[in-house]
N, C-alpha and C positions, 0 to 999 in steps of 0.2 A: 594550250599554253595561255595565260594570263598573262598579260603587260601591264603595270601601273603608267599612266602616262603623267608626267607631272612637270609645271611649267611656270615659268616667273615667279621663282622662289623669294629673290631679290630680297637675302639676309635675313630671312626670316624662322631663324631657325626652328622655334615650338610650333611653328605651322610645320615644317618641314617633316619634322619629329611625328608629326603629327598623322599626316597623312601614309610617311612611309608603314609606321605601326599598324594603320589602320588596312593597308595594301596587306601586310603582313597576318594580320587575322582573316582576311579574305582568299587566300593561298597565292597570292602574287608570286611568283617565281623569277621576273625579269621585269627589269626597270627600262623606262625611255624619258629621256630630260629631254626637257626641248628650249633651251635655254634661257638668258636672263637669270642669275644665280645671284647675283651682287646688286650694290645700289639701292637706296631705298630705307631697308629696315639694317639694324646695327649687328648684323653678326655673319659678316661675308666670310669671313675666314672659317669661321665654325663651320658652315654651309655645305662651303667645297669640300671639308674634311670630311664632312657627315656621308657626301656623293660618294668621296673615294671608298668610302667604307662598302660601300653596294658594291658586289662580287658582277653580277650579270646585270650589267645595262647598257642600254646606249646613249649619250648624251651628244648634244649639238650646240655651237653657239650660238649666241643673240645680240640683239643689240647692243646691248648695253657690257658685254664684254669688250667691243672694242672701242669703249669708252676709257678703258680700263688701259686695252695695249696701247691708245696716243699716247698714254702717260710714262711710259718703257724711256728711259735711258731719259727724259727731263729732265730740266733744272726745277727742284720743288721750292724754291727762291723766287720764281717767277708765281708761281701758284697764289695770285693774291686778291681774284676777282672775288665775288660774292657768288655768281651763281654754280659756279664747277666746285664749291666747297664740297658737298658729299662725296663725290667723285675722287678729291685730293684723299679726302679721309679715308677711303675705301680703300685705296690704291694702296696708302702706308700703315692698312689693318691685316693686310693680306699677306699671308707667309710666302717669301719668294719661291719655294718648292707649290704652293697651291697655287699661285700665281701662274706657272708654267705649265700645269697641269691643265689651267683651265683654258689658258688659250692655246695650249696645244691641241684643242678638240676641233675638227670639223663644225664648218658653216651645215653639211648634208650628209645626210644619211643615205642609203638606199637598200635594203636586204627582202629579205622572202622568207616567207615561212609555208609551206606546204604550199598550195596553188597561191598563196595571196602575195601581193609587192606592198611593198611599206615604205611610207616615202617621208623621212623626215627632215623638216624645217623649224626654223624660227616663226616663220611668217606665211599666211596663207598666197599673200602678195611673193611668195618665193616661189609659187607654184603659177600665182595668176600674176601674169605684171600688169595690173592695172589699180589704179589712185583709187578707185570708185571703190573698190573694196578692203577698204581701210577704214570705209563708213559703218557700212551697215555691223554689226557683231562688232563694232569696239564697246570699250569704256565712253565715248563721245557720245556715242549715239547712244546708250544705255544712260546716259546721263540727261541728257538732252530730252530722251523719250518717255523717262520715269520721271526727270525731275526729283523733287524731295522723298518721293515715296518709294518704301522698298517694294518690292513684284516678288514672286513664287517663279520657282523653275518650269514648273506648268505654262504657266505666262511667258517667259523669255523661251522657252521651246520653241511654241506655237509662233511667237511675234517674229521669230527669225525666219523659221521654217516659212513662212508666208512670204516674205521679203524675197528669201532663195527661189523660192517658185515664183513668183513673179517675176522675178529677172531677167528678161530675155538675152540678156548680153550674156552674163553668168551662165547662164543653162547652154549657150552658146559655146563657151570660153572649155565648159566641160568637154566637148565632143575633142577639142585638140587634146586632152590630157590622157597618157597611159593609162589602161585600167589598174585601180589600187586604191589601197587607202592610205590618206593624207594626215602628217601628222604635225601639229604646228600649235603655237599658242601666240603670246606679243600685247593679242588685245588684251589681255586682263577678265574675260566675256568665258564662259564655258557653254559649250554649245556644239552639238554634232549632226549630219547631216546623209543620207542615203540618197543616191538614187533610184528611182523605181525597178531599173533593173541591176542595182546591185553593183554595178560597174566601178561607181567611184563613192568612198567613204569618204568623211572629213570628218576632222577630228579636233578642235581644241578646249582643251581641262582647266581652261581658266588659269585665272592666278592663284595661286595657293599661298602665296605670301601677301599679296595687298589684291585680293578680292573687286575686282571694281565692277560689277554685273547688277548693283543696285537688291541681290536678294542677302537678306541679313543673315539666316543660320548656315553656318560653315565657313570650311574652307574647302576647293574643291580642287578634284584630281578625277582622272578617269581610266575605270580598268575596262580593258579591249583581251576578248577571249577570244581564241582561234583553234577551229578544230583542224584535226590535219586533213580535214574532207574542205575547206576552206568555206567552215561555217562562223560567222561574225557575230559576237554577242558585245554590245556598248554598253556601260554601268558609268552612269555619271553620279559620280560622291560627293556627299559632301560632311565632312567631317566634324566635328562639334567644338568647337573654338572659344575662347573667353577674349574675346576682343578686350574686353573695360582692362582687364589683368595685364594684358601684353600691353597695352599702351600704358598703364603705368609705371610697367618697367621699361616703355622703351623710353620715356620721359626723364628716365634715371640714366642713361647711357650717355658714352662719351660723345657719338656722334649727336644726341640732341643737344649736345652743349656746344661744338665744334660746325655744324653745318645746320643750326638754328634755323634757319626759315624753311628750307627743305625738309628738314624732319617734319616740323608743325604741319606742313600740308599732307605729308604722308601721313601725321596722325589724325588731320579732319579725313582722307580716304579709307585710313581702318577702321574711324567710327561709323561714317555715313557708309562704306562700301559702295563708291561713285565716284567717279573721274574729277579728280579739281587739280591736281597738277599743269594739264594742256590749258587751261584759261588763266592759269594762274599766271601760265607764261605771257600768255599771251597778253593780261594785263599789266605784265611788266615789262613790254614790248612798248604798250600804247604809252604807259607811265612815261616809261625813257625819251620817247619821241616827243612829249609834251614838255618836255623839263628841256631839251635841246641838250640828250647828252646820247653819243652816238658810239660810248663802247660797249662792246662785246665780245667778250658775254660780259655780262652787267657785273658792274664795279658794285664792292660792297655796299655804300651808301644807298646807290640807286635800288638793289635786290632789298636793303633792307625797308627801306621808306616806301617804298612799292609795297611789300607784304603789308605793311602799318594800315598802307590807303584800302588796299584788298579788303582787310579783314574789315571794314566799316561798311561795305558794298553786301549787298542780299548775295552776291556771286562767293561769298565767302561761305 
């Protein structure tokens, strides 16, 4: 049995498109989402409608879905900070039928296929609860550690895989976890992991809607084969993408007109494929604090005059 696994789609539909066709020329027969559908790129509604269309899968939510359900039964009159604008937008692009669909999904999965357990999440941290591993295998750190320059899958393999064996806490944290394989995405990072005997898989297929792994050809998903003798074969994909084309169509969409400074950093992370959303905040955390204005989430002016000073900074 082949599974596509695919993860932080986050409105991106010609990626979506993208990767499911390519699962489909591969013989995929069964899909597994691992959430994050919305937010982000402009075509959230499309998205979910695209999932419902998959006959056999299993999907699970993410974060950024209950971004989505605070917004259920609000006054959208109050809706008037700068930074939750994608999020307003997103909320009132979304068909109230896909809308209930989507958060009617599970946070977890759990099922079996021949001898193997399959554990699916949003987050590796749903399996491990510890801070420490939110570091290594994100966007932050793939950011941080490449800097400007993209890297090869070769390269991010090997750099992880080194990290994970060196861990002693990690390599530790395994021995409490049931035997099986882990299925989760969140970083944006695609990257997979064995132990030597085989006990515990891990598994996540990247972003496939906003890529942030710093390697530039594709878009990435990962098909997980299982024989019914509970033999594992992992295929990390990556699909062939016109970054320059989609961003100047996402440049044409309602949401880059209606939640402006959020699009613009999602389109410096479709072109660079590297995390600048998390600093972005972060320097309009430090902005705010300096200006002596203490709401939150940040008031239009502040979100906007922040972005202005950003963009002047090398961090831009």
């Amino acid at each position: 049995m082949k599974f596509a696994i695919i993860s932080d789609i986050h409105g991106n539909l010609p990626a979506l498109d993208a990767v499911i066709d390519d699962a489909g020329r591969n013989g995929v027969k069964f899909f597994i989402f691992a959430g994050d559908y919305c937010i982000s790129n402009p075509y959230p509604d499309k998205c979910i409608a695209r999932i419902r269309e998959i006959r056999d899968k299993y999907i699970v939510r993410g974060n950024e879905e209950k971004y989505l359900e605070n917004l259920v039964g609000k006054d959208p009159a109050t809706w008037t900070d700068g930074q939750m604008q994608v999020s307003y937008w997103c909320y009132q692009k979304i068909g109230a039928d896909n809308l209930r669909y989507l958060l009617s999904q599970p946070n977890r999965i759990e099922l079996t296929y021949g001898n193997r357990s399959l554990y699916l999440s949003h987050a590796l941290t749903d399996f491990i609860v510890d801070e420490k591993y939110k570091g290594w295998g994100s966007s932050i750190w793939a950011a941080e550690r490449y800097g400007d320059r993209f890297t090869s899958r070769d390269i991010l393999r090997e750099d992880i895989h080194t990290e994970i064996s060196r861990d002693v806490r990690f390599q530790e944290r395994l021995k409490t976890l049931p035997e099986g394989i882990y299925i989760f995405g969140h970083t944006h990072v695609q990257w997979s992991y064995q132990t030597e005997d085989g006990r515990h898989i891990f598994i996540n297929p990247g972003s496939c809607g906003l890529p942030l792994d710093c390697i530039r050809e594709g878009v990435p998903y990962t098909i997980l084969e299982l024989s019914d003798s509970g033999a594992v074969n992992i295929k990390e994909r990556r699909v062939p993408f016109d970054f320059e084309k989609y961003v100047q169509s996402f440049k044409q969409s309602d949401q880059y007109k209606k939640a402006n400074v959020w699009s613009k950093v999602n389109v410096k992370e479709l072109e660079k494929r590297r995390e600048h959303m998390t600093f972005f905040l972060q320097f309009v955390e430090e902005y705010a604090q300096k200006i002596g204005d203490t709401q939150r989430p940040f008031s239009v002016p502040t979100w906007e005059q922040a972005f202005v000073q950003w963009e002047k900074t090398d961090g831009a």
